[in-house]
C-alpha positions in Angstrom: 0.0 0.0 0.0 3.0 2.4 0.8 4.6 2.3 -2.6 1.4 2.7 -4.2 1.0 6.1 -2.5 4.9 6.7 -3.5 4.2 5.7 -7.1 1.2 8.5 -7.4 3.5 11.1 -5.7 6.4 10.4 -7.7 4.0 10.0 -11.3 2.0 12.9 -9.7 5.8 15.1 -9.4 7.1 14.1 -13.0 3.4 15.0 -14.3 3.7 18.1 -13.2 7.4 19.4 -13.8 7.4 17.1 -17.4 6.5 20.8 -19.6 10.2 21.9 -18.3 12.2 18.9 -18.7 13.5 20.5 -22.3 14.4 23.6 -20.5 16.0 21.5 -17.8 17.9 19.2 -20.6 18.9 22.5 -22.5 20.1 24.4 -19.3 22.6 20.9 -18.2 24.3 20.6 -21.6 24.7 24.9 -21.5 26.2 24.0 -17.9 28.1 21.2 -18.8 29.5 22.7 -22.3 30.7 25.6 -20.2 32.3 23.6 -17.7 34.2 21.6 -20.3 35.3 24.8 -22.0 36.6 26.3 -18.5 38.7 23.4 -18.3 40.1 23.6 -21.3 40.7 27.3 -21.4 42.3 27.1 -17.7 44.8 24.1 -19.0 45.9 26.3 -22.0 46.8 29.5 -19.6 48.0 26.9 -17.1 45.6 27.6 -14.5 45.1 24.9 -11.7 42.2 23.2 -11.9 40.5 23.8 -8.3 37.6 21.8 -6.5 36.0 24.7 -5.4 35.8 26.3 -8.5 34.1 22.8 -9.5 32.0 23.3 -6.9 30.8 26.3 -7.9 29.4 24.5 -10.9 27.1 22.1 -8.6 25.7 25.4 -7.0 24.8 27.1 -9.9 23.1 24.1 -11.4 21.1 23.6 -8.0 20.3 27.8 -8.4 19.3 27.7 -11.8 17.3 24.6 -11.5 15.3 26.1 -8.7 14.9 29.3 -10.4 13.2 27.8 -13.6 11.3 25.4 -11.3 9.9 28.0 -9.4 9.0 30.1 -12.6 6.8 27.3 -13.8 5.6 27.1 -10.3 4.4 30.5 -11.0 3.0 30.2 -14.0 1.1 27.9 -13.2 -0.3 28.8 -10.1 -1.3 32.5 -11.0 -2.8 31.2 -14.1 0.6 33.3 -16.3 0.6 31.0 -19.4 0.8 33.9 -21.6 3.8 34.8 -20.0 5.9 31.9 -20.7 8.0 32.6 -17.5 10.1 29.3 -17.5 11.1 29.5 -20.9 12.5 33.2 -20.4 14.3 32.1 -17.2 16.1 29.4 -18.8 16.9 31.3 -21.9 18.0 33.9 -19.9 20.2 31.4 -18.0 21.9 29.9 -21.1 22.6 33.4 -22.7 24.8 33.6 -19.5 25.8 30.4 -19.9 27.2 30.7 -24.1 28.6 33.7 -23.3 31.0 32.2 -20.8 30.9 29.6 -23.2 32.5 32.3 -26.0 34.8 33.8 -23.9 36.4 30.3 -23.0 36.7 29.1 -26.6 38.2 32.9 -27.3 40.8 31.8 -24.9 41.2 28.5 -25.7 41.5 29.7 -29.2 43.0 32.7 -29.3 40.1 34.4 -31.8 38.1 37.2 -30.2 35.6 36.6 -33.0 33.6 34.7 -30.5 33.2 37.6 -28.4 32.4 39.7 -31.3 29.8 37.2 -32.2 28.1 37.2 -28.7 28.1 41.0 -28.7 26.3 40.9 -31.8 23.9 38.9 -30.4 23.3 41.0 -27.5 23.1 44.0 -29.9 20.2 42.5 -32.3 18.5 41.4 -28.7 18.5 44.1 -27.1 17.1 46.0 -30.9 14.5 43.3 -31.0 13.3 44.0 -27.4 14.1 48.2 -27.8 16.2 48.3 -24.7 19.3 49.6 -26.7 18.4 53.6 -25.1 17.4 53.5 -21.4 15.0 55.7 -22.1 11.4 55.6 -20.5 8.6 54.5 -23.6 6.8 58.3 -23.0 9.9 59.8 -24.0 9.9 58.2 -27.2 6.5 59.8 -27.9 7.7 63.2 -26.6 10.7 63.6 -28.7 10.5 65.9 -31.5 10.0 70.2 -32.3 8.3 71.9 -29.5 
């Protein structure tokens, strides 16, 4: 009878977290493609590899997971479908994550055109979004002969 009750929990869990698992997937290769490129990039400036800086890995994992689990928490629970929080969490997450990514293979390299790349990247985003001017959206519709 107890693992009956286990089983509905546990089917009951995965049931409800299964819309993030991509997200989740995504966000671990992000993490562990940065990691691998850390390595790599410490070894070629001969950098000693360090367990706490490992550790620091395990943490941010933990972090990130609870931050996209708690945005589909949200989601859901205040009835925010429309805002797809989770999905902008974890994107957000793994544009931290390539650009690390960039800068360690611009090391490991020794091409900046990764960095280039990622700051072109940020450039068209923040176009697409119209955050390149910190300017308030009523000052757009002010501007102009008085």
């Amino acid at each position: 009878m107890n693992s009956n009750i286990f089983i509905k929990i546990f089917t009951f869990v995965l049931s409800y977290f299964a819309p993030i698992a991509t997200i989740i997937h995504v966000m671990l290769i992000f993490i562990l493609i940065d990691l691998i490129s850390g390595i790599l990039a410490a070894k070629k400036a001969n950098i000693p590899i360090e367990s706490s800086k490992m550790r620091k890995t395990v943490s941010k994992l933990i972090w990130y997971m609870v931050a996209v689990i708690m945005a589909h928490m949200m989601e859901n629970t205040f009835a925010m479908q429309w805002c797809h929080m989770a999905q902008i969490c974890g994107g957000f997450i793994c544009m931290v994550e390539i650009k690390s990514v960039f800068e360690n293979i611009s090391k490991i390299t020794n091409e900046p055109v990764f960095i280039k790349l990622y700051k072109l990247f940020e450039k068209k985003a923040k176009d697409s979004v119209n955050l390149s001017n910190n300017q308030n959206p009523d000052q757009n519709e002010n501007t102009g002969n008085r």
